[in-house]
N, C-alpha and C positions, 0 to 999 in steps of 0.2 A: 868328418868322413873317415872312413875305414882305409888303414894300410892296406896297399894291395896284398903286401906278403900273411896279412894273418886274417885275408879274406875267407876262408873256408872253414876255421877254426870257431871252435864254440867257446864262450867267454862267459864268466862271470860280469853282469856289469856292477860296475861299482860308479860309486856319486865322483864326480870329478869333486877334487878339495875347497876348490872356492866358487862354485855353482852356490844361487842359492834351494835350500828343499824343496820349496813350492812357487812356482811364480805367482799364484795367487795369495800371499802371503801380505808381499808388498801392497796389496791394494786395501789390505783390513788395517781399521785403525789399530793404534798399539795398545796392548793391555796391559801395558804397566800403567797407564795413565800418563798424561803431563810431566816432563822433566821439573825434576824441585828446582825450584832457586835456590839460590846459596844468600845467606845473611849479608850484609853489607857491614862494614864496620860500625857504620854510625848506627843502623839499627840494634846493634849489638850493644855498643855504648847506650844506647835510648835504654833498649829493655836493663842492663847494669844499676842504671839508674833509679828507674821505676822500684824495681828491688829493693834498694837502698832505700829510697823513699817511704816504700813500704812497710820495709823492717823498724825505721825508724818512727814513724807513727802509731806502729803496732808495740814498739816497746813504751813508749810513751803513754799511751792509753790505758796496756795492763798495770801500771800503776797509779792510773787516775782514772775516771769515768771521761775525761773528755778533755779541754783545753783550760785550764786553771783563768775563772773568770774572778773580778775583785768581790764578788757574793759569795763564792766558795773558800775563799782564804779568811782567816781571822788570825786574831792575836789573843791570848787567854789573859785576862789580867789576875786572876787567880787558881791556883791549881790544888785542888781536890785528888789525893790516888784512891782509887778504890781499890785496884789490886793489880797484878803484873802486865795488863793491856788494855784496863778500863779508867777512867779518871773523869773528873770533872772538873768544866772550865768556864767557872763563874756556872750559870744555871744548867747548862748545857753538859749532856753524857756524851764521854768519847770514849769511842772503843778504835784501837787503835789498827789500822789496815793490815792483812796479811799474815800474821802473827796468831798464837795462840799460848796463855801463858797458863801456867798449874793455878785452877780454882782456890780458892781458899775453903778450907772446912763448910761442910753443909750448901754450899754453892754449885755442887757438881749434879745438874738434875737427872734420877734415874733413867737406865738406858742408855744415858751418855758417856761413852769413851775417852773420859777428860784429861789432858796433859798432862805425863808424869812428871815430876819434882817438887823443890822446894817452893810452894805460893807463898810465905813470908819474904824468902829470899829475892822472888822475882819482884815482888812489890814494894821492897825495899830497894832494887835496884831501879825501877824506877823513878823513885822519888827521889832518889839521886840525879838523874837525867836531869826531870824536869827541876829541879835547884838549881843546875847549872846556868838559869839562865831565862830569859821571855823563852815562853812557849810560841810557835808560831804554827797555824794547821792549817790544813787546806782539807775540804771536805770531799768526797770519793763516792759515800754510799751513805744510805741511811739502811741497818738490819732488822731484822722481823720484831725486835723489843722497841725500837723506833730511838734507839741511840744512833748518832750521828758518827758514821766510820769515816774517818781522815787519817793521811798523809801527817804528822808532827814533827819539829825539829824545835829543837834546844841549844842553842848556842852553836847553830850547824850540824847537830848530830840529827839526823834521823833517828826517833825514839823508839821503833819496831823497831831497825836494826839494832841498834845500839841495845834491846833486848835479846836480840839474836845472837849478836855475837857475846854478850856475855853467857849465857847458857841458855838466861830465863824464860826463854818460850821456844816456839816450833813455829816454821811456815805451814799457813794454813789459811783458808779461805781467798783464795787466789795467790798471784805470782807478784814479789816485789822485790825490786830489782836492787842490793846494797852493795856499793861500792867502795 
């Protein structure tokens, strides 16, 4: 109701402060949508998890094709080098996972961008490797010549890495993980 004392005076109206704009307002639904929920802790630990899990079989896998079965691992009883990431084990070509080491003369087929360095050196460093010791492989792939790509170790060493860190090759043809 109106003050009697500013009964005859002309006024601006203005909104009272906490009026609200429309009454018809309140009867339309709300167009933000549904309030979110908030995470719960355990759901947040759940998904942590998953993650984890995740990550963990996905590193596991880029360095094998799948879960290391007793057909895919062998033991070489004799060892053939061919040259810085290729060798032979008993009848069987292996080229070795992940790795790319310097061709040897005449082996680089045109067109192809072949690893720079010393390929005596590298395939001398290998045969080092594998002296040290039983060879032991696990198989990963087979590549387009139909040599059999594996995983190797020698007296514990990983034989890609252990090319790796000494100079003789480059990573190449996927991701392996040396520790």
């Amino acid at each position: 109701m109106l003050d009697k004392k500013h009964m005859g005076d002309v006024h601006k109206f203005r909104k009272p402060r906490n009026s609200r704009r429309h009454s018809f307002q309140s009867e339309l639904p709300s167009l933000r949508g549904p309030k979110r929920r908030r995470w719960t802790r355990v759901q947040s630990i759940l998904v942590i998890i998953g993650l984890l899990l995740g990550a963990f079989l996905g590193l596991k896998l880029i360095g094998e094709t799948g879960f290391a079965s007793e057909e895919a691992s062998f033991q070489c009883g004799s060892v053939r080098v061919i040259d810085g990431d290729t060798f032979d084990c008993g009848s069987t070509r292996i080229r070795l996972s992940g790795i790319d080491a310097p061709e040897l003369p005449g082996h680089c087929r045109q067109g192809r961008q072949c690893t720079p360095g010393d390929p005596y050196a590298a395939t001398q460093n290998l045969q080092k490797l594998v002296a040290a010791g039983a060879v032991q492989c696990r198989k990963t792939d087979t590549d387009k010549y139909g040599r059999t790509v594996a995983r190797c170790t020698s007296k514990g060493v990983d034989l890609s890495c252990g090319q790796l860190s000494a100079g003789q090759a480059v990573r190449r043809y996927g991701y392996i993980l040396c520790l």
